[in-house]
C-alpha positions as CSV (number, residue, x, y, z in Angstrom):
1,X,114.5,79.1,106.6
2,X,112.9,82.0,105.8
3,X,111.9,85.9,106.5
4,X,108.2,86.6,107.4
5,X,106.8,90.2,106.0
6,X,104.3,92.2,107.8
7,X,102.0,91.6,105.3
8,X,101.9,87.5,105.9
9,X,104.0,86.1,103.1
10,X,107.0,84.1,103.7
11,X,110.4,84.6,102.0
12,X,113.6,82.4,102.0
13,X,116.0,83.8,104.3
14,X,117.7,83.6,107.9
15,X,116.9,85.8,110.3
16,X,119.8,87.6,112.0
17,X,119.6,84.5,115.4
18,X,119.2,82.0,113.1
19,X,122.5,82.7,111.4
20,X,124.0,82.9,114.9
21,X,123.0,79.9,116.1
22,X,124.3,77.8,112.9
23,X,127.5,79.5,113.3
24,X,129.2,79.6,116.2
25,X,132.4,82.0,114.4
26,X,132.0,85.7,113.8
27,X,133.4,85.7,110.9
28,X,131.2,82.8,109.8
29,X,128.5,84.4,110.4
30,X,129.0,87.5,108.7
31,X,130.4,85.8,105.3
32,X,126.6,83.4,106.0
33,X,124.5,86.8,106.6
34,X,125.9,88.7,103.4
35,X,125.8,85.7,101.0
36,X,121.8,85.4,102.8
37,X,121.4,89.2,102.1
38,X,122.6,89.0,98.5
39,X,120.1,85.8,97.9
40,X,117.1,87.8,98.9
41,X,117.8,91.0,97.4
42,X,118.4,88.8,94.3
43,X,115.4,87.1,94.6
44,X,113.5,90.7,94.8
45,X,115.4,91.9,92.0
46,X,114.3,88.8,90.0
47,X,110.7,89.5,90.4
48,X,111.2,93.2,89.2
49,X,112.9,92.2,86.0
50,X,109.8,89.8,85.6
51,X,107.3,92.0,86.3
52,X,108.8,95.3,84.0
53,X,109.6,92.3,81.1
54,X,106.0,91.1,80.9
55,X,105.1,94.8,81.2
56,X,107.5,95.7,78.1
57,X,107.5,92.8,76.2
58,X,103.4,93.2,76.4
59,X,103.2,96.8,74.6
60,X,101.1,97.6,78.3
61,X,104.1,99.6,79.6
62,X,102.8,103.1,81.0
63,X,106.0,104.6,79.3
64,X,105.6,103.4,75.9
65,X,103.5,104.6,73.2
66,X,101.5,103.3,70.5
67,X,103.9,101.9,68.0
68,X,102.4,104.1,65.0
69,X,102.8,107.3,66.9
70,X,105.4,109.4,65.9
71,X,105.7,110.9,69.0
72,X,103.4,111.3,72.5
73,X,102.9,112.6,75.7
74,X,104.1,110.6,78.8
75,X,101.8,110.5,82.0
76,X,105.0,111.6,84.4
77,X,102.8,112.1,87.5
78,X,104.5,110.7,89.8
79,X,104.3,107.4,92.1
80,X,104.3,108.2,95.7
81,X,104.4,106.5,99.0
82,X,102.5,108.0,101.7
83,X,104.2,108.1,105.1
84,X,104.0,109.9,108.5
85,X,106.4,112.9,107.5
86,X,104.6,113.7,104.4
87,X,104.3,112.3,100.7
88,X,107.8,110.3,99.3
89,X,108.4,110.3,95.5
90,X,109.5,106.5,94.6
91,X,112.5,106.3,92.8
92,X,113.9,104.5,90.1
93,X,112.6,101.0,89.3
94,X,110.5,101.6,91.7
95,X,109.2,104.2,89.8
96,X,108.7,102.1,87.1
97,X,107.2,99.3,88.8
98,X,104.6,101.9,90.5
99,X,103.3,103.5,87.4
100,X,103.1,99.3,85.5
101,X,100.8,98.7,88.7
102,X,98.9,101.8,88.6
103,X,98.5,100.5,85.3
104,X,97.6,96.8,85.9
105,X,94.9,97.4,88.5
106,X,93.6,100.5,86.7
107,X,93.9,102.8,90.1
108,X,92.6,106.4,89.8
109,X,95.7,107.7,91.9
110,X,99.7,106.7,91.9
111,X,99.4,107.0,95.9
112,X,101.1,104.2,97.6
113,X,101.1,102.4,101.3
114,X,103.2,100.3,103.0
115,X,101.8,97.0,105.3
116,X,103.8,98.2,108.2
117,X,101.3,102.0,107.9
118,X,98.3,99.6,107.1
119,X,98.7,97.2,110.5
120,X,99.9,100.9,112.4
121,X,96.4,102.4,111.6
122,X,95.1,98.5,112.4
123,X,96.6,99.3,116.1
124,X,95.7,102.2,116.8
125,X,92.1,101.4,116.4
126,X,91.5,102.9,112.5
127,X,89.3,99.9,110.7
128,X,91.0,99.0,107.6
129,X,93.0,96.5,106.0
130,X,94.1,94.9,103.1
131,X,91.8,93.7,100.5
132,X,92.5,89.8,101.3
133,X,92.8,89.0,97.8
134,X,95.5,92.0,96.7
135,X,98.1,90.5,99.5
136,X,100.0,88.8,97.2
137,X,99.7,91.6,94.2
138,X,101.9,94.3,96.4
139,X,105.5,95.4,95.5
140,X,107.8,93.5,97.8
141,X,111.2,96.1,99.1
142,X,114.2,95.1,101.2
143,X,114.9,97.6,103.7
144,X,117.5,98.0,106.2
145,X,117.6,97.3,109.9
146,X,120.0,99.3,111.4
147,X,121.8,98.8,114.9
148,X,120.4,102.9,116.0
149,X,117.0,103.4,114.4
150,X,117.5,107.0,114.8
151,X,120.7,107.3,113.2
152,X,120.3,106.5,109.1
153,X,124.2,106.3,109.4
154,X,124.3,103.2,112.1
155,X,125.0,99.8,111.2
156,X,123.1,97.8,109.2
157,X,122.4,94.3,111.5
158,X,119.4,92.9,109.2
159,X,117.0,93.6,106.5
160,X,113.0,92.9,106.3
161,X,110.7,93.5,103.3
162,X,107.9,95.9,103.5
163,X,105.2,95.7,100.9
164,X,104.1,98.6,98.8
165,X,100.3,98.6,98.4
166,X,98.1,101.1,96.1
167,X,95.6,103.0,97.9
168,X,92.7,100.9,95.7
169,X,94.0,97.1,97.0
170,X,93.6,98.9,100.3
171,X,89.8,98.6,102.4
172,X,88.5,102.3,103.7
173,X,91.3,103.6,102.4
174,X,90.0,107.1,103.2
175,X,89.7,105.6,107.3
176,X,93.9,105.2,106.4
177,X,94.3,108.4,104.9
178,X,92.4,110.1,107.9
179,X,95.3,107.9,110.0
180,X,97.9,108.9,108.2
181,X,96.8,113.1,108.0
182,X,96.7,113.0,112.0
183,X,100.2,111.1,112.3
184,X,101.6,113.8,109.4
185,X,100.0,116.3,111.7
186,X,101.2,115.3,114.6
187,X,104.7,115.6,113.1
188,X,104.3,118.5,112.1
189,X,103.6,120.1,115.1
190,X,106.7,118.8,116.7
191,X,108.7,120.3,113.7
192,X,106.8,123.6,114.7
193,X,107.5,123.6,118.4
194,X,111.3,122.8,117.2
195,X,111.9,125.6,115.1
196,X,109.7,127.9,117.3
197,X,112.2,127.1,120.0
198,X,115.7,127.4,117.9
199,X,114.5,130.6,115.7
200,X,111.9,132.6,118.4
201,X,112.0,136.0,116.8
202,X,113.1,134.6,112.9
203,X,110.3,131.6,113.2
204,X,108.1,131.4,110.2
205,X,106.9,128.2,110.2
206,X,102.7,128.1,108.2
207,X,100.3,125.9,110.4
208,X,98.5,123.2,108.3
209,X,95.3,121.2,108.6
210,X,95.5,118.5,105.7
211,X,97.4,116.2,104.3
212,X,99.8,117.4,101.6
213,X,98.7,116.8,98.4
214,X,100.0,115.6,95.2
215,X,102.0,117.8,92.6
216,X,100.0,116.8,90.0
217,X,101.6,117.0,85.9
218,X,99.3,120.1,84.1
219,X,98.5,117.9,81.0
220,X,97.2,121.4,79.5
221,X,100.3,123.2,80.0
222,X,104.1,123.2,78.2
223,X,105.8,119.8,78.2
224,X,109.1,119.3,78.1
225,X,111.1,117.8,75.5
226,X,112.8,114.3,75.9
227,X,116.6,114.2,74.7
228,X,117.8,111.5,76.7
229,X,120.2,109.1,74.5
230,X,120.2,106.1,77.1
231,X,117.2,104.6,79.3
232,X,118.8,105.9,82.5
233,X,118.4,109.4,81.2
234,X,115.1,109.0,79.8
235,X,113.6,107.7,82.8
236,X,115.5,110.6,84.9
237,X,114.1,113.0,82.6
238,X,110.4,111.8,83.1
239,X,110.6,111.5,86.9
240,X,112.1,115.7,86.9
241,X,109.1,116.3,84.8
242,X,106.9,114.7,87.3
243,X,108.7,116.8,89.8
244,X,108.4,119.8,88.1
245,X,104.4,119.1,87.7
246,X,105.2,119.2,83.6
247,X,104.3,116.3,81.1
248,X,107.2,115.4,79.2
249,X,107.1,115.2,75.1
250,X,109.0,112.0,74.0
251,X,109.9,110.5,70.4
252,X,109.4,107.1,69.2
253,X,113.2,106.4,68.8
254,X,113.8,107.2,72.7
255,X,110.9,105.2,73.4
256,X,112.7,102.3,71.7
257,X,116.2,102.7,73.7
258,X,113.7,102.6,76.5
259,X,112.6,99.6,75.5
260,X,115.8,97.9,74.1
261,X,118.4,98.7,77.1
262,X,115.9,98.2,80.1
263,X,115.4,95.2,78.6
264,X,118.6,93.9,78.3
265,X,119.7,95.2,81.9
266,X,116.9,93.3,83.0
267,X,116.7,90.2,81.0
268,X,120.3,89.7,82.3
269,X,119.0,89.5,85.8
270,X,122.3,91.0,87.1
271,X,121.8,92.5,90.6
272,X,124.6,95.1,89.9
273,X,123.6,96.4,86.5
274,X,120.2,96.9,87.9
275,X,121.4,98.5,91.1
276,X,123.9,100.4,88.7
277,X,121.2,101.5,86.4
278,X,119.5,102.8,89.6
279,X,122.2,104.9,90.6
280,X,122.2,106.2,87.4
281,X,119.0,107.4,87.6
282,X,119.3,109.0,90.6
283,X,122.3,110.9,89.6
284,X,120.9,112.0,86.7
285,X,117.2,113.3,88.3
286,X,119.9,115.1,90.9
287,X,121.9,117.0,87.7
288,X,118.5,117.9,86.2
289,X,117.1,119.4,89.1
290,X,120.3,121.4,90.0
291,X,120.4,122.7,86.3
292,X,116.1,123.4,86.7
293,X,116.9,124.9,90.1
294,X,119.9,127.0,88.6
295,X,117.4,128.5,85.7
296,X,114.5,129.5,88.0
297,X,117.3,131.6,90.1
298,X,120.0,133.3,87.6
299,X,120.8,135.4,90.6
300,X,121.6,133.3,92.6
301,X,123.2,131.0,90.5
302,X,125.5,132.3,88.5
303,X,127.4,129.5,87.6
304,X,125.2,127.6,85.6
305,X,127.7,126.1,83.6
306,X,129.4,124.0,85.8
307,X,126.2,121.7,86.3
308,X,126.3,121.3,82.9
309,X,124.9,117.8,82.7
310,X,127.3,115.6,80.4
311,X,125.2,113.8,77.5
C-alpha cells in the first residue's frame, strides 16, 4: 500500500478505506490505522535524522562555525512558509532542516512553499510549477486530516504529506508569489469586513496592498548572546533571535553541545526523543518571548519574575 503526495511521490501507507476494507472490526481498524500512522511518521522522522546527520557530521551545518573560531555570529533569519493568511515561521526541526536546505541549494531567500499552494496557483490559471528535477529534493511533512476542516480541535481521521519547496526549486516563482499576495489579500479583506462589522465605531483595522514581508536579522546591529546549556535551548534561543530580527552571538562550546546532543537524539532514530526535543523547543521559544515581551513593557508587566525561565 501506500500514500500518494500532491507533489507525485509515493509513500508506504494505507489510506483511511483501505484500512477499512482489510478490517472488518472497529477496533481492528483503529489499532491497524495508528500502528500505519506511527510507521510513516517514523519513516519521515528517519529521513530528518539523515538529512541533519549528513549536514552535522559534514561541518556544512548553517548553525555551526568554523572549528578555529572562538566564537561567531549565527544567520538566525528565519525559515518561513508562505501561505494564504500571511508568512508562517517553521519550527523546530523544521527549522533546522529549512536553513541545511537554504544551505544545500544555495537560495538567496529562506521563503518556503508547499505543493498543495504550487498546484492551487496551477488551477487557478497562474503558470508555474515545480522545477521537474527539485521534486524529489523537497522536505516531506505529515499533516493531519481532521473530521471538521474548520475546527483545528476535530478529530483527526487520516494524515497526508505535503512537501515544503524553496521559492528557487520553484519555476516563475514571482507568477506564485503574485498568487499568493492576491489570496493573502483576499483574506485580508474578509478579516476587514469582520472587524468592521463587530467593532463599527472602535474599528482600526490598516488597508494593505502587498504581501507581508520578511522580518529580516539586522546583521549591523546588537546581537544577542547565546547561554543556552542544552541543544533545545540553543536552538530556541536562535529561532527568538530570528523573531526579534537580532543575530545571535554564540560560543564554540555551545556550538559543540549543538553538535553532540542533536546528534545523539537523532542518531538514535527515536520518534519520541525527537518529538520530545521538539516540544522542548517550542516551550522554550514560548518562555523567551514572554520574558522579551515582559522587558519591552515593564508597565504592563510587572511581574517579570515569575517567567523566569529555569536554566
Amino acid at each position: 500500500m501506500a500514500l500518494e503526495t500532491a507533489s507525485g511521490t509515493r509513500m508506504p501507507g494505507f489510506s483511511i478505506l483501505e484500512v477499512d476494507r482489510a478490517f472488518p472490526s472497529k477496533k481492528a481498524r483503529q489499532l491497524a490505522f495508528q500502528e500505519d500512522q506511527q510507521k510513516r511518521f517514523s519513516q519521515l522522522n528517519n529521513k530528518y535524522s539523515r538529512e541533519v546527520l549528513d549536514s552535522l557530521n559534514s561541518g556544512h551545518c548553517p548553525l555551526l562555525p568554523d572549528e578555529s573560531e572562538e566564537s561567531f555570529i549565527v544567520d538566525t533569519t528565519i525559515p518561513v512558509l508562505l501561505k494564504a493568511k500571511g508568512p508562517s515561521s517553521m519550527k523546530d526541526l523544521l527549522f533546522i532542516l529549512g536553513k541545511i536546505k537554504q544551505s544545500e541549494l544555495g537560495a538567496p531567500t529562506p521563503e518556503y512553499v508547499t505543493d498543495s499552494m504550487i498546484f492551487s496557483a496551477q488551477k487557478n490559471g497562474y503558470n508555474t510549477k515545480i522545477i521537474e528535477s527539485e521534486r524529489a529534493n523537497g522536505i516531506p511533512t505529515m499533516q493531519s486530516i481532521r473530521e471538521d476542516p474548520s475546527n483545528p480541535a476535530s478529530k483527526v481521521i487520516d494524515y497526508k504529506v505535503v512537501t515544503y519547496y524553496n521559492l528557487c526549486q520553484v519555476e516563475k516563482p514571482e507568477v506564485l508569489k503574485s498568487y499568493l499576495t492576491k489570496r493573502y489579500l483576499d483574506y485580508y479583506k474578509e478579516k476587514q469586513e469582520w472587524a468592521k462589522n463587530k467593532y463599527r465605531e472602535n474599528y482600526s483595522m490598516e488597508d494593505k496592498h502587498e504581501y507581508p514581508q520578511l522580518k529580516k536579522p539586522d546583521f549591523n546591529g546588537q546581537a544577542m548572546v547565546c547561554d543556552g546549556e542544552n541543544a533545545a535551548e540553543i536552538v530556541a534561543q536562535i529561532i527568538s533571535a530570528g523573531l526579534e530580527g537580532m543575530p545571535l552571538r554564540m560560543m564554540k562550546g555551545e556550538s559543540a553541545i549543538l553538535k553532540k546532543e542533536l546528534s545523539e537524539i537523532l542518531t538514535n532514530g527515536n520518534s519520541i526523543a525527537i518529538s520530545d526535543f521538539g516540544r522542548k523547543v517550542g516551550k522554550n521559544v514560548g518562555y523567551l518571548r514572554r520574558a522579551e515581551n515582559i522587558d519591552k513593557n515593564p508597565e504592563k508587566n510587572k511581574s517579570a519574575a515569575e517567567y523566569e525561565i529555569e536554566r
